[in-house]
C-alpha positions as CSV (number, residue, x, y, z in Angstrom):
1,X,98.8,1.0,47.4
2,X,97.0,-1.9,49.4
3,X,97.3,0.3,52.9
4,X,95.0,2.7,51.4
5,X,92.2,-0.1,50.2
6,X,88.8,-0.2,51.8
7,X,89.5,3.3,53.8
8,X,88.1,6.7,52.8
9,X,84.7,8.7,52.3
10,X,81.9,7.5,49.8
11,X,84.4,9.2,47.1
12,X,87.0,6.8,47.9
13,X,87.3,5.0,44.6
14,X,87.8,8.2,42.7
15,X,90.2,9.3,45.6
16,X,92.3,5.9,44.3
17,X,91.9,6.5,40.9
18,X,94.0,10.1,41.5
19,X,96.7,8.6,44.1
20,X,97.0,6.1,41.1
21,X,98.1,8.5,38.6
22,X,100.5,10.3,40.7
23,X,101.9,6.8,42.0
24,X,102.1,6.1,37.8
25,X,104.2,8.9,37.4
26,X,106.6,8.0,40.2
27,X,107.1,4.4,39.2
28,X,107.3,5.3,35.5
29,X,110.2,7.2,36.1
30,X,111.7,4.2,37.9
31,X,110.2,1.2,36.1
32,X,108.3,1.9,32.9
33,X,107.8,-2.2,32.2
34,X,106.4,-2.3,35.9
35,X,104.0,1.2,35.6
36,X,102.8,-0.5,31.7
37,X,102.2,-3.9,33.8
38,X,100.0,-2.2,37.1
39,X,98.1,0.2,34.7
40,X,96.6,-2.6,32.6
41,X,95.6,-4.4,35.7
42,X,94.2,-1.5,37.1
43,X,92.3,-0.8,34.0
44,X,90.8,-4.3,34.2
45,X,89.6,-4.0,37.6
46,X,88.4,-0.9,37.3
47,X,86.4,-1.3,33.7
48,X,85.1,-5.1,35.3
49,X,83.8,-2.8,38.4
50,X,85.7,-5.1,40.9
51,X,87.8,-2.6,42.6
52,X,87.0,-3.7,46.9
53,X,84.7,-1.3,48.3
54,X,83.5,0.0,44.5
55,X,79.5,-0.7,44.8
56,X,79.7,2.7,44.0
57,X,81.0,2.7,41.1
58,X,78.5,-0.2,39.5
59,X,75.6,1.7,39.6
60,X,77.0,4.5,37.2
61,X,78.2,2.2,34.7
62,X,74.2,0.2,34.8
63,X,72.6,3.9,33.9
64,X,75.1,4.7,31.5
65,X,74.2,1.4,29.9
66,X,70.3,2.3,30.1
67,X,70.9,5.5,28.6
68,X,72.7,4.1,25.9
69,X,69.7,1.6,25.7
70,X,67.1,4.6,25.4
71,X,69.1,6.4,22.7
72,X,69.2,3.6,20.5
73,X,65.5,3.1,20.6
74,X,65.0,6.8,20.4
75,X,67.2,6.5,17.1
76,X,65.4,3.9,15.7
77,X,62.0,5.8,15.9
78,X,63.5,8.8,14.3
79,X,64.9,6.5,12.2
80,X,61.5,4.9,11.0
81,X,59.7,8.8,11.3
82,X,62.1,9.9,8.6
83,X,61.4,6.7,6.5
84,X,57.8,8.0,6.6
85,X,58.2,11.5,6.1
86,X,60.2,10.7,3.2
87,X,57.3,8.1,1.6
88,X,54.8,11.0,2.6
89,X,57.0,13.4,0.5
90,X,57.3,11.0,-2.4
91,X,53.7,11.2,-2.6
92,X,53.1,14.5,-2.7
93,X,55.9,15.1,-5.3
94,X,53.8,12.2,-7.4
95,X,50.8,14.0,-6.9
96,X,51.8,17.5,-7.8
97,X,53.8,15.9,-11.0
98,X,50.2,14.4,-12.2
99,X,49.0,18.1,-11.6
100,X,51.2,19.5,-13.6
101,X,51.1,17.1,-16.0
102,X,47.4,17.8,-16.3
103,X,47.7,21.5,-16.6
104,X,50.8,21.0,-18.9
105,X,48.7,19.1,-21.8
106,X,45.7,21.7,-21.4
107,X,48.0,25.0,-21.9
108,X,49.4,22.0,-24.4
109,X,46.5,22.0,-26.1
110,X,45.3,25.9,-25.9
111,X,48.8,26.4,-27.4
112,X,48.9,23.8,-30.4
113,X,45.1,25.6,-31.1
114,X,46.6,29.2,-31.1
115,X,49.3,27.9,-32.7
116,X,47.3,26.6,-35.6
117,X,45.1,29.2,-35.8
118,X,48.2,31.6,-36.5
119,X,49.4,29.3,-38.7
120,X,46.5,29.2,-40.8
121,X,46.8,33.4,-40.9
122,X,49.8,33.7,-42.3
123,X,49.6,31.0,-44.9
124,X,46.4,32.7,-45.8
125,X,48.1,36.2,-45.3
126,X,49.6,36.1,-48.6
127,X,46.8,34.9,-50.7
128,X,43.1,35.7,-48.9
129,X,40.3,34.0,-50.9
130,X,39.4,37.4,-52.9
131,X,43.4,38.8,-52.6
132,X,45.0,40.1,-49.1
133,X,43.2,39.6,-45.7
134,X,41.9,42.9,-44.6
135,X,44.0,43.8,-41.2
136,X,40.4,44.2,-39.3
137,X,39.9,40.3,-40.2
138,X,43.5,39.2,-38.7
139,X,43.0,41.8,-35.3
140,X,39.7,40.3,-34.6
141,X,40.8,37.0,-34.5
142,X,44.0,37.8,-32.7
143,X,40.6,39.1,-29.9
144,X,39.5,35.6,-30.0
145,X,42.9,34.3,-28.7
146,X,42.2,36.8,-25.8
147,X,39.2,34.8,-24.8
148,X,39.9,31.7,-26.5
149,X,37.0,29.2,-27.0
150,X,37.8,25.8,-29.1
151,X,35.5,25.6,-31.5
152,X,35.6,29.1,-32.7
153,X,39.4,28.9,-33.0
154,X,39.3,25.5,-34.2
155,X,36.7,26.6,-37.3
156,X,38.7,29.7,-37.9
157,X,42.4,27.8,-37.8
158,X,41.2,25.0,-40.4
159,X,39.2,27.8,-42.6
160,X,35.9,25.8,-41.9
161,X,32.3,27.5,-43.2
162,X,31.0,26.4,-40.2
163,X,31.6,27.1,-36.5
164,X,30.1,24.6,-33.9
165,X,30.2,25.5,-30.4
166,X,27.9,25.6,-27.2
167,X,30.2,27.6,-25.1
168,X,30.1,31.2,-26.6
169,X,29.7,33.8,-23.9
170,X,28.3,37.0,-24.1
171,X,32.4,38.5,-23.4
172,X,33.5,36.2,-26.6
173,X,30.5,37.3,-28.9
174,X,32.1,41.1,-29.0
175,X,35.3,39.5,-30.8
176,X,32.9,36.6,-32.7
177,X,31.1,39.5,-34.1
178,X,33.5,41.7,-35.6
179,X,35.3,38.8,-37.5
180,X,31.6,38.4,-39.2
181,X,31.2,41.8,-40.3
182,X,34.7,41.4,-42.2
183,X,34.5,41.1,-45.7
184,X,37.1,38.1,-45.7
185,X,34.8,35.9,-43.1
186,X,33.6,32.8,-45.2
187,X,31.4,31.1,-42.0
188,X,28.3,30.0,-43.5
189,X,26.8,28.3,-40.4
190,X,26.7,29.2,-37.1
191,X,25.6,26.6,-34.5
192,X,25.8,28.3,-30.9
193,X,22.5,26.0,-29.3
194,X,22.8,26.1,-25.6
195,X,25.5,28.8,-25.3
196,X,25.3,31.2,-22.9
197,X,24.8,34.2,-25.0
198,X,22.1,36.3,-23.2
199,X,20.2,39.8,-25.0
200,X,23.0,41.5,-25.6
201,X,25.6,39.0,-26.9
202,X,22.3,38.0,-29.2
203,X,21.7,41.8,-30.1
204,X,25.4,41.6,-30.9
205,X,25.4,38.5,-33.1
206,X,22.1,40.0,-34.8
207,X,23.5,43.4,-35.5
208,X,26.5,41.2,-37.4
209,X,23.5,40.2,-39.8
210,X,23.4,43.8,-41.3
211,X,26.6,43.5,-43.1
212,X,27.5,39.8,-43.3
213,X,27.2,38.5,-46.7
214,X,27.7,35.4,-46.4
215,X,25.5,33.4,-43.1
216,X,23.2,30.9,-44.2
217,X,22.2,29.3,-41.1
218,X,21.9,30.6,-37.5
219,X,20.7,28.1,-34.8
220,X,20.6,30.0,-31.1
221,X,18.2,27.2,-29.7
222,X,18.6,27.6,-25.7
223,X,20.7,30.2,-25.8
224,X,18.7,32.6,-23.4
225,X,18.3,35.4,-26.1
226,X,15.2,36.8,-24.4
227,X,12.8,38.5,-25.3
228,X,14.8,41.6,-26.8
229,X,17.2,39.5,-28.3
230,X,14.4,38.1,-30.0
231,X,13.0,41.0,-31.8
232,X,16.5,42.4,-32.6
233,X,16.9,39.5,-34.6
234,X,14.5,39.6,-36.2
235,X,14.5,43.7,-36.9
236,X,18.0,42.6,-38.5
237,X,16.9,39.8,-40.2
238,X,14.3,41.9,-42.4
239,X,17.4,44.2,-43.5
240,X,20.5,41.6,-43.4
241,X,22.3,41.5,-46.8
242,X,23.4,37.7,-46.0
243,X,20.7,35.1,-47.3
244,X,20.0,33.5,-44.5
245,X,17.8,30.2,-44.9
246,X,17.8,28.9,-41.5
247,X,17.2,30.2,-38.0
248,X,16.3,28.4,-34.9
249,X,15.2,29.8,-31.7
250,X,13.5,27.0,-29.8
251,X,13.7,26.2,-25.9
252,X,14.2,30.1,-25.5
253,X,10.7,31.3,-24.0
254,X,10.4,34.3,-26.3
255,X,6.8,33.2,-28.0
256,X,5.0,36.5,-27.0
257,X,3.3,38.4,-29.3
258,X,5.7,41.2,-30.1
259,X,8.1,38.9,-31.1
260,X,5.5,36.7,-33.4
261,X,4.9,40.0,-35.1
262,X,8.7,40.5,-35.7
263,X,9.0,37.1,-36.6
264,X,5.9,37.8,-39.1
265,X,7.9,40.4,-40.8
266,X,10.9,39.7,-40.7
267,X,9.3,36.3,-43.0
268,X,7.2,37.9,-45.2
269,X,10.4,40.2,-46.3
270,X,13.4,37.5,-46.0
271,X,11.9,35.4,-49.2
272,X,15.3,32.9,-48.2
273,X,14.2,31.9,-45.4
274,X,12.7,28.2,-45.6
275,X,13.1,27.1,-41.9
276,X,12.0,29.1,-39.0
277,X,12.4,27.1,-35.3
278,X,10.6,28.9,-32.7
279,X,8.3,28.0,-29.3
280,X,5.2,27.6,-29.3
281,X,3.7,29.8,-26.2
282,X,0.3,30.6,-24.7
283,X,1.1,34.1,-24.7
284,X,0.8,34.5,-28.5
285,X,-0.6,31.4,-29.5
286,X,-3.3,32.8,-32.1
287,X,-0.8,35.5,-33.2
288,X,1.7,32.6,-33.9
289,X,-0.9,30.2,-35.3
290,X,-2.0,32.3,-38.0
291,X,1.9,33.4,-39.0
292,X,2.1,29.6,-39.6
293,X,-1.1,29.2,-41.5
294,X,0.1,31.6,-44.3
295,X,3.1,29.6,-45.0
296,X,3.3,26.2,-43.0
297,X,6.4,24.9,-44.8
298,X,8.3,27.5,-44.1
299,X,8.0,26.7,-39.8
300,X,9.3,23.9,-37.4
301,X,7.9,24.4,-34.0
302,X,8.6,23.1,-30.4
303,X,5.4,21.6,-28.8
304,X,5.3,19.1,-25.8
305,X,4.2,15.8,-25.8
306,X,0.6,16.9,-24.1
307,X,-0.1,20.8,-25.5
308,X,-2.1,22.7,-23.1
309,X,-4.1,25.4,-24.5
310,X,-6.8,25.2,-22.1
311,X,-8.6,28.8,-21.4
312,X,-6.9,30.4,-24.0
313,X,-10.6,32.2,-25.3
314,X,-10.4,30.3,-28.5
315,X,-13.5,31.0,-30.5
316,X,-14.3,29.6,-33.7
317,X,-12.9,31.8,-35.9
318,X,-9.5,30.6,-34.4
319,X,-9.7,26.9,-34.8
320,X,-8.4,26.5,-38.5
321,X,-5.2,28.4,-37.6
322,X,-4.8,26.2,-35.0
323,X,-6.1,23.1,-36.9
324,X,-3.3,23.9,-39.5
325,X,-0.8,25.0,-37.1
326,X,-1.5,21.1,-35.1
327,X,-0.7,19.2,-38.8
328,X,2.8,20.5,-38.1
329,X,3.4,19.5,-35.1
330,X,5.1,15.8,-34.6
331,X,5.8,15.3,-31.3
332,X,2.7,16.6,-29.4
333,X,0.4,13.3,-28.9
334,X,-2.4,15.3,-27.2
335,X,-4.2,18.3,-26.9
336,X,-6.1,20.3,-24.2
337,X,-8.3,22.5,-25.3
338,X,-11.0,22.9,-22.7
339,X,-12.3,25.8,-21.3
340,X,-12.6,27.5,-24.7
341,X,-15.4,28.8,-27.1
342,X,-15.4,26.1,-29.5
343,X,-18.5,24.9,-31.2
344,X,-19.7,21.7,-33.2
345,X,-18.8,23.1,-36.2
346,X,-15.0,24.0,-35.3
347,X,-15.0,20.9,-33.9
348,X,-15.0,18.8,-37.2
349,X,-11.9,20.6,-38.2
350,X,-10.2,19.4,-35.6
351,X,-11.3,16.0,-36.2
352,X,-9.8,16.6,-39.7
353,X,-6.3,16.7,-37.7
354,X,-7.1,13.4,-36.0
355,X,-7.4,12.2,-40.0
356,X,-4.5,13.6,-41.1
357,X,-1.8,14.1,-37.8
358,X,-1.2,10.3,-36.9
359,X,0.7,11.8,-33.7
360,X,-1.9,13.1,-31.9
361,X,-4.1,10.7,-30.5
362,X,-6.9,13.1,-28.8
363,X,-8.0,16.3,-28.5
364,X,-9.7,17.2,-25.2
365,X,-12.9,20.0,-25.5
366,X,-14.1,19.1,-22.2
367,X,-16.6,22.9,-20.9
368,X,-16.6,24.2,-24.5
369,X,-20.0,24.9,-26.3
370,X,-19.9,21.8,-28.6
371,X,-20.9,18.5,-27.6
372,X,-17.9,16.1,-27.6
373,X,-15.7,16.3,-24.4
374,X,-13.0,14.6,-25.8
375,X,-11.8,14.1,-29.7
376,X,-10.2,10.1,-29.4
377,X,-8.4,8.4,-32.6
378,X,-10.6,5.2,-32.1
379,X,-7.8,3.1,-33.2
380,X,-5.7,3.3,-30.4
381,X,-6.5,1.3,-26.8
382,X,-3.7,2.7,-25.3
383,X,-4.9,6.2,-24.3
384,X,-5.1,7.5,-20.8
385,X,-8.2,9.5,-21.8
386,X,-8.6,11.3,-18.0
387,X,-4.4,12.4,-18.4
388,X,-5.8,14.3,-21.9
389,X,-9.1,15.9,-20.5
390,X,-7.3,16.6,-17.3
391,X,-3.7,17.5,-17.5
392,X,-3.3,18.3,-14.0
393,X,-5.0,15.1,-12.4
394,X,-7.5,16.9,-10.7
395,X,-11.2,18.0,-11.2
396,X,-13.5,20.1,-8.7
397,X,-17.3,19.5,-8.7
398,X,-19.1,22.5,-7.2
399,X,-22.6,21.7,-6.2
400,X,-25.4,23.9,-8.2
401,X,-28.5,21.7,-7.4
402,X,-29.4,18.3,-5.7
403,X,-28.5,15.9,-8.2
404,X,-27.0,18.4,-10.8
405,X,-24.7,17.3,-13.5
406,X,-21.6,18.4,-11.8
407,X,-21.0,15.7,-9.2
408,X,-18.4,12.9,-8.5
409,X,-21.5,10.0,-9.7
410,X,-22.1,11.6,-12.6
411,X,-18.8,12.8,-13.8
412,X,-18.1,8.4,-13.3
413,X,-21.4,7.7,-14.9
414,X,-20.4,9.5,-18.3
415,X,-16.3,8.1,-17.6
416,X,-15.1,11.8,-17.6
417,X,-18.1,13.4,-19.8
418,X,-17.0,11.4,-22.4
419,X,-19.8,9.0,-22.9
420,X,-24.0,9.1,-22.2
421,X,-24.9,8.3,-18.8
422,X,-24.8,4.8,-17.6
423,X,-25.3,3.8,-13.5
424,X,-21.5,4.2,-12.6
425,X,-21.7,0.9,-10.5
426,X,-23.1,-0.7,-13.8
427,X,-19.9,0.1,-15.8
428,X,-17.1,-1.4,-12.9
429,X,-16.6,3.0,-12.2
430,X,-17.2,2.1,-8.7
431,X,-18.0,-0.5,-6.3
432,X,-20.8,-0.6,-3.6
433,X,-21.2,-2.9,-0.3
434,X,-23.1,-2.5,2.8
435,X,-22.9,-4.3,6.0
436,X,-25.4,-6.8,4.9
437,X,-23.8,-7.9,2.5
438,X,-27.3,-8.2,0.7
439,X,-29.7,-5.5,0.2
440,X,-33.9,-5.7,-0.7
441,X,-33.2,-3.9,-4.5
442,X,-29.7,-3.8,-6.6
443,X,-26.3,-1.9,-4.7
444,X,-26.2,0.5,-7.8
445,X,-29.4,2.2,-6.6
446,X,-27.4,3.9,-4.1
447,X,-24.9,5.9,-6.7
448,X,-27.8,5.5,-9.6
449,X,-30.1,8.9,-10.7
450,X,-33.1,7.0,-11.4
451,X,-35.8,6.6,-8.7
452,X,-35.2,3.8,-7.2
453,X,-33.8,2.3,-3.7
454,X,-31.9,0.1,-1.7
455,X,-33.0,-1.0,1.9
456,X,-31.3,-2.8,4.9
457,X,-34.1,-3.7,7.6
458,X,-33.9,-4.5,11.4
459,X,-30.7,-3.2,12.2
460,X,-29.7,-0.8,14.8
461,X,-26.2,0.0,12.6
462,X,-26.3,-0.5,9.2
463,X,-24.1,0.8,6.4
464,X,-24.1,1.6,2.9
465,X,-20.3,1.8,0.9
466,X,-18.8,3.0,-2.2
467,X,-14.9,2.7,-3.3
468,X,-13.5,5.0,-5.9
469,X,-11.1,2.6,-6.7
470,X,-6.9,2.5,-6.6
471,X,-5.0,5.7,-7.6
472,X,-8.5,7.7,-6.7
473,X,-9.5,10.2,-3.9
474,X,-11.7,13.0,-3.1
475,X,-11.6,15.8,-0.6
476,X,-15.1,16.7,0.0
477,X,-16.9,19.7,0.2
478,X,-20.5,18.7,-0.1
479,X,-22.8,15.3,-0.7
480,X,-26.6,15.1,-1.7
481,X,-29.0,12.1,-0.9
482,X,-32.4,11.1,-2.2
483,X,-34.6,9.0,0.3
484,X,-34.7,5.7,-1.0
485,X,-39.3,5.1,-0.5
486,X,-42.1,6.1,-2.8
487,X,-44.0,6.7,0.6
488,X,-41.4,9.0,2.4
489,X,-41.5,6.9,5.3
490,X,-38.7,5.4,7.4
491,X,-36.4,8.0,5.7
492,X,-33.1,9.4,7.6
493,X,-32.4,10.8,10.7
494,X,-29.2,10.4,12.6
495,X,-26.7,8.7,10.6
496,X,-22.9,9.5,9.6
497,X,-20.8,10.4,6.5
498,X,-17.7,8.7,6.8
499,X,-14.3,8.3,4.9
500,X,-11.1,5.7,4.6
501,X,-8.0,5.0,3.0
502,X,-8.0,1.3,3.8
503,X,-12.0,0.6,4.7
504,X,-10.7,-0.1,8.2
505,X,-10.1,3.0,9.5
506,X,-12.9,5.4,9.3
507,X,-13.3,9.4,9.8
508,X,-16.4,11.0,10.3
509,X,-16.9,13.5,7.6
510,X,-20.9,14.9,8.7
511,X,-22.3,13.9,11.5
512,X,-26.6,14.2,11.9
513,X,-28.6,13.5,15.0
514,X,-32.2,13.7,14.1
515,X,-31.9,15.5,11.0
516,X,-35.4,16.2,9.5
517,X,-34.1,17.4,5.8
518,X,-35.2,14.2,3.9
519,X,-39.3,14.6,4.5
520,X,-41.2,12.8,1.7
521,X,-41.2,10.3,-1.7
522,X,-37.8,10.2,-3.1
523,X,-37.0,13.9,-1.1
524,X,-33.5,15.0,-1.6
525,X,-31.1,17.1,0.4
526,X,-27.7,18.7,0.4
527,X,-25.2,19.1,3.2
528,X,-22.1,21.3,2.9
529,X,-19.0,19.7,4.5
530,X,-16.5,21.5,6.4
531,X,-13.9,18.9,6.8
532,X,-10.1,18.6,7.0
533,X,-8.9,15.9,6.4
534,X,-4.8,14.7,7.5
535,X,-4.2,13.9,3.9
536,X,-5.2,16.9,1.3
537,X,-6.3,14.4,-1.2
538,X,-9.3,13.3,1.0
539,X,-10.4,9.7,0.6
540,X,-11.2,6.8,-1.3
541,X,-13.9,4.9,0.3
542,X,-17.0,6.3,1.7
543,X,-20.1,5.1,3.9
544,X,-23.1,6.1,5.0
545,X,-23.5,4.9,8.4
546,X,-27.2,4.6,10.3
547,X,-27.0,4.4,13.9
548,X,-30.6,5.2,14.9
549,X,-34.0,4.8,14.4
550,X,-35.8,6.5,11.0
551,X,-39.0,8.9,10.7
552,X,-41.3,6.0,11.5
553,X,-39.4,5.1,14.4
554,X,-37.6,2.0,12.7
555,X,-34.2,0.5,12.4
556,X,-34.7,0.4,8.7
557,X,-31.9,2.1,6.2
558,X,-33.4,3.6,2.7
559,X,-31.4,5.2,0.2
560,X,-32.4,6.0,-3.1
561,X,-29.5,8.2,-4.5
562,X,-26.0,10.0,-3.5
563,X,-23.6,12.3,-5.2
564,X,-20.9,13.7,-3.9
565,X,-18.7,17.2,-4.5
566,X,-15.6,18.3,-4.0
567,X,-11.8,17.9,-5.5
568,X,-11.0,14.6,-7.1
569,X,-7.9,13.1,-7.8
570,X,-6.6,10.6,-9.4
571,X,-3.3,8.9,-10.8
């Protein structure tokens, strides 16, 4: 209808699309071949957008195309989320089967144990070891399934005499128990070390002993019995009808005395028993030496490498208990024993265990009555003879008097009261310097005892030093000095105490500004110190530090002595 092209309202290609149909119909009627022939052109035109006047109808056909564009991208991202989520789901289905898996072969495994275990009952059922099982045997085991643990059901399902296992808990000794007071139970050893049994699964186990028959050995090493666990073993023991040969209660804490006079009983009426494990405590030591002394065979104890029995009152009387009680130890390769009431003559006994004991390589007697500090196996170089004498790696010196025998000097002079005096300078204890370098008499005058001094002249600061050495340091509390002139002149009046890590950096311990204590021939005096140091352990190098004229008016430095008090510690 070319009259009608390029005429019209913005809608006009639409408008021609409608006459079109109706004109369709019209010519159809009259000319079907001609209608087929103008609709395919028409199609054309209008699918190519080239109808005259049709701008309007590009632009729809562009955002249909971009739509389509965005819908195909938004299809591929779906596409490649669902690739992802299905991988991520994989995954998880892989990881829950290996789960499952896991738990599968451990109720596996708890099964093929029950299983056995009732297998072994009723091949057994028939024909027990003395004729039928008794039906409290069988219903105490079926408890044990309740609260399964494997080597209790593994013991029980192969008909072993002996049950290993370090996971019995107090809820699993109820059921353990009443299969041992059966008359059918055939377990001759019981090894339960480091279970978790506590008092009452031991009082449990113990009370078990009273009717068992058959129990031979019973080791309940770390098993926390406690104290009352303890003794109500060994009440049982004394009246238990099984002949028991063997019990071990080490690494339990139990060694009071109450329980060493259990124990006591409970071996001098079970004649079986040849091995008794038990600890070895402060608490009861002289109780628990003397149970041993009566039959030593008869006792393996626990004892740590360096035994501290320090302050423990042990008088005379006591030693050969302990002497006989230390032959059986044989891990222990030191003892402590200061701070006691030991005397010379005790003393030899213990040197008999030196003889005898080739474990212990000391015996430390360090503020006891008897000469010797320290009992030493001569033979061996490699002792740290301070780690015996002084387990904790510390000793205090309180002063008493000037120049006492409880100072730093002279604790170095006799290497730990160990040996007979020497100059502690003399025996490489300690070193000395001063700020000459050089001095009129020897440095060791100024740590010695003796009467005798060491002088720096014509200098308005002078110093004396001393170092304790590596791996030593004191915190102190006091320090004595002896003038170092047979005259008393030139002696001391303003000068310093001073301390260092490094001999770099120094603190000022005591400080004195004409200070008229030290009046006379080799005078002494002592000076309490009231010092806090950053570092608790105090220092390892000290000097004495002039920095003024003397008593004569003269820039001379004298010193005949020093000693020094306080904590020491060393490595």
């Amino acid at each position: 209808d070319g009259k009608h092209v390029g005429r019209g309202t913005e809608n006009a290609p639409l408008n021609r699309v409608k006459r079109w149909g109706t004109h369709k119909d019209r010519l159809s009627r009259t000319s079907p071949t001609a209608a087929s022939h103008a609709e395919g052109e028409i199609g054309e035109t209008l699918a190519a957008g080239k109808v005259e006047g049709g701008g309007e109808m590009a632009r729809p056909a562009e955002k249909i195309a971009q739509l389509e564009a965005a819908l195909e991208k938004k299809d591929q991202e779906v596409s490649v989320l669902k690739l992802t989520s299905r991988r991520l789901e994989e995954e998880i289905n892989s990881l829950k089967a290996l789960v499952e898996e896991g738990f599968d072969a451990a109720d596996q495994k708890t099964e093929e144990v029950k299983k056995a275990l009732e297998d072994r009952m009723n091949t057994i059922e028939g024909a027990s070891w003395s004729g039928r099982l008794t039906s409290k045997y069988l219903t105490a085991s079926e408890r044990l399934k309740i609260e399964p643990d494997v080597g209790i059901l593994f013991a029980l399902s192969t008909g072993s005499k002996t049950i290993t296992s370090d996971t019995v808990k107090e809820q699993t000794c109820v059921a353990l128990s009443e299969v041992l007071r059966t008359q059918d139970c055939r377990v001759e050893v019981l090894e339960l070390a480091h279970s978790t049994l506590g008092v009452r699964g031991t009082i449990m186990l113990s009370q078990t002993m009273s009717v068992n028959s058959v129990l031979t050995t019973l080791n309940l090493a770390s098993c926390g019995i406690g104290a009352a666990g303890a003794i109500a073993l060994w009440h049982y023991t004394k009246a238990t009808k099984c002949p028991l040969e063997v019990i071990d209660i080490r690494d339990n804490n139990v060694g009071l005395a109450r329980v060493v006079e259990a124990m006591e009983q409970a071996v001098h009426k079970k004649t079986t028993l040849r091995a008794v494990g038990f600890d070895f405590s402060r608490d009861a030591l002289i109780e628990a030496c003397r149970v041993v002394q009566q039959d030593p065979d008869r006792f393996h104890l626990h004892a740590p490498p360096l035994l501290d029995l320090s302050s423990c009152s042990i008088m005379d009387q006591d030693v050969p208990a302990i002497a006989s009680l230390l032959l059986r130890i044989s891990v222990t390769t030191s003892v402590n024993l200061n701070n006691n009431e030991i005397t010379d003559e005790a003393a030899m006994e213990l040197v008999k265990v030196l003889e005898v004991n080739e474990c212990i390589q000391a015996i430390a007697l360090a503020n006891n009555p008897c000469q010797a500090a320290i009992l030493l196996r001569e033979t061996d170089e490699r002792l740290d003879v301070w780690a015996c004498l002084y387990p904790s790696k510390t000793v205090r010196f309180d002063y008493l008097s000037d120049f006492d025998e409880h100072g730093l000097m002279y604790f170095l002079g006799t290497q730990g009261r160990t040996r007979a005096y020497q100059n502690p300078a003399k025996i490489g204890q300690l070193s000395v310097s001063s700020s000459e370098g050089k001095a009129k008499q020897n440095f060791h005058a100024v740590v010695g005892r003796e009467r005798a001094g060491c002088a720096i002249y014509y200098k308005t600061v002078s110093w004396f030093s001393l170092d304790l050495g590596k791996g030593r340091s004191l915190s102190p509390t006091a320090y004595t000095l002896r003038h170092g002139r047979e005259d008393g002149t030139d002696a001391l009046r303003t000068w310093e105490l001073q301390g260092s890590h490094d001999g770099k950096v120094w603190s000022v311990i005591k400080s004195h500004d004409n200070d008229t204590a030290l009046t006379g021939a080799w005078s002494t005096a002592t000076w309490l110190v009231d010092y806090h140091s950053d570092t608790p352990k105090g220092f390892q190098m000290f000097r004495l530090l002039k920095r003024g004229l003397n008593s004569s008016g003269k820039d001379h430095l004298h010193v005949g002595g020093i000693e020094l008090y306080g904590d020491l510690f060393f490595d």
